[in-house]
N, C-alpha and C positions, 0 to 999 in steps of 0.2 A: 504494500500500500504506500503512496508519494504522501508527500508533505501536505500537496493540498489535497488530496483524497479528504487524510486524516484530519486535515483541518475542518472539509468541510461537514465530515461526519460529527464531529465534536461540538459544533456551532450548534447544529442541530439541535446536541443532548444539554445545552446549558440548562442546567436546572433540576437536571436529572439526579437518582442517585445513579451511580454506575459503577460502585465498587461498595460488598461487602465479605469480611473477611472472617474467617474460621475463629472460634473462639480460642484463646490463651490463656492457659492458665498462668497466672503470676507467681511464680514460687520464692522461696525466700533464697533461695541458690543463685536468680536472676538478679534477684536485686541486691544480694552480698555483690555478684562480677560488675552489676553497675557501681555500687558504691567504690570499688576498688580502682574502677577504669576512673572515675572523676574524683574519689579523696572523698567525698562525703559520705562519713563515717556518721550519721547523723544515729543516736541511739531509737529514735524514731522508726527507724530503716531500719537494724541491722542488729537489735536487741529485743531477740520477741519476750525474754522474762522480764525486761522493766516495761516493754512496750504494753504488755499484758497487765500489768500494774497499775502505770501511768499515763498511757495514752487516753486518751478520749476515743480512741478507736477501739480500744479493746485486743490490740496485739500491731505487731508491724505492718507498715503503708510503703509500696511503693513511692520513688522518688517520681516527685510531675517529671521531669526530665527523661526519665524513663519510660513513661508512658506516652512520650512527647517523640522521644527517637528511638520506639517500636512501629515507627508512621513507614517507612522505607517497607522492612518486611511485612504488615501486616497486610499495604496496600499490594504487595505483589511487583515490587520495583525490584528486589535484586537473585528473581529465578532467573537466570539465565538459558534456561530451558522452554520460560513462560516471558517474550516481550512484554511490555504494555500495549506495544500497538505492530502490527507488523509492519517491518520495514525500522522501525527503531533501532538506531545502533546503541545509543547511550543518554540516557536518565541522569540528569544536574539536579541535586536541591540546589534552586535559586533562594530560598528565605521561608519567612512568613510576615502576611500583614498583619495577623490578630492570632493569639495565642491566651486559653484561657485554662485555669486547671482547677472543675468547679465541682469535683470530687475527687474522694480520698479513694485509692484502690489498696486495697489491702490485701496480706500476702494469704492467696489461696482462692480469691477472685477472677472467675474468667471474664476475662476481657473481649471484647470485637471491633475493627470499625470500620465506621459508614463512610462512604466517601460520596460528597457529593458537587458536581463539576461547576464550577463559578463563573469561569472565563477562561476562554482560549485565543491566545491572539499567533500571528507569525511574527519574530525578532530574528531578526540575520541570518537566516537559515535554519532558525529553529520553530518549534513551538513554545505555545510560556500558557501553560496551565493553570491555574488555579482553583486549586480544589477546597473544600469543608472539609478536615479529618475531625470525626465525631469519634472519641472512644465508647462505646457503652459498656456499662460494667452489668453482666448478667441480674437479673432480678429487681436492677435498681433504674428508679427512670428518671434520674442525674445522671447527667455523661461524666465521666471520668475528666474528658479534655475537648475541649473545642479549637479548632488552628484553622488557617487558611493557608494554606500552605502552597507553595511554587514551586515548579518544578520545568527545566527546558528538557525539551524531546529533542532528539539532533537522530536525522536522519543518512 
C-alpha cells in the first residue's frame, strides 16, 4: 500500500477506534524492571508489604510512566512480523500533545488499550498520526491513562 493509499484510507477513519489490544496483566516483576530501567525506587512501586500497609491503594501501583510507555507494544508498533500498515518501513514516536494519568493501576491489574485515530496529515515523506491511547484497567470504568500520542509512518 503507497503513502497516499494509506493516507487516504486513514482520513476516512478519523474518529474511528481502530486499534484495541489484548489484555496485560501488570505484574510486580514489570514494574521492579521499570523501576530499575528509570531509578524510581518509589516504595509505592516496589514494596508490596509497606504498600499493603500504607498505601491508599491497598498494595503496589504501577508507575504512570509505565503504563505510558506500554503504548508502542500494546498498540502493535514493534511486531515486526505484524506492520501497522503495509508498505510501512519504520514507526517514529514523534511526542505527545496531552498526557493524563487518571488512575492508579495496581500490580495484578489487566490492563488494554483503545486506540482511537485523531489526525492524519503527510510531512516530508511521511505520515504524522495522531492517535487517543486510552489504557483501560479491567473492571474499572476510569482509564488508567489518556495521551494523544504521534507517531510518523515512513514509507
Amino acid at each position: 500500500m503507497s503513502l497516499a493509499d494509506t493516507l487516504a484510507d486513514l482520513q476516512a477513519r478519523i474518529g474511528e477506534e481502530i486499534h484495541v489490544s489484548d489484555w496485560l496483566t501488570v505484574t510486580q516483576d514489570l514494574v521492579n524492571r521499570f523501576a530499575d530501567a528509570t531509578g524510581d525506587h518509589q516504595w509505592i512501586h516496589v514494596d508490596p508489604d509497606r504498600a499493603a500497609k500504607e498505601s491508599p491503594f491497598g498494595g503496589t501501583i504501577a508507575h504512570g510512566y509505565l503504563t505510558l510507555s506500554l503504548y508502542p507494544m500494546l498498540r502493535g508498533l514493534v511486531d515486526p512480523d505484524k506492520p501497522l500498515f503495509p508498505g510501512v518501513r519504520n514507526v517514529i514516536n514523534y511526542g505527545l500533545n496531552k498526557l493524563r494519568f487518571t488512575n492508579a493501576v495496581k500490580v495484578g491489574d489487566r490492563i488494554r488499550a483503545r486506540c482511537k485515530l485523531l489526525d492524519v496529515k503527510e510531512v516530508k515523506g511521511a505520515l504524522q498520526i495522531t492517535e487517543q491511547y486510552t489504557v483501560e484497567i479491567e473492571g474499572q470504568e476510569r482509564p488508567a491513562c489518556v495521551a494523544e500520542c504521534i507517531m510518523l509512518l515512513y514509507f
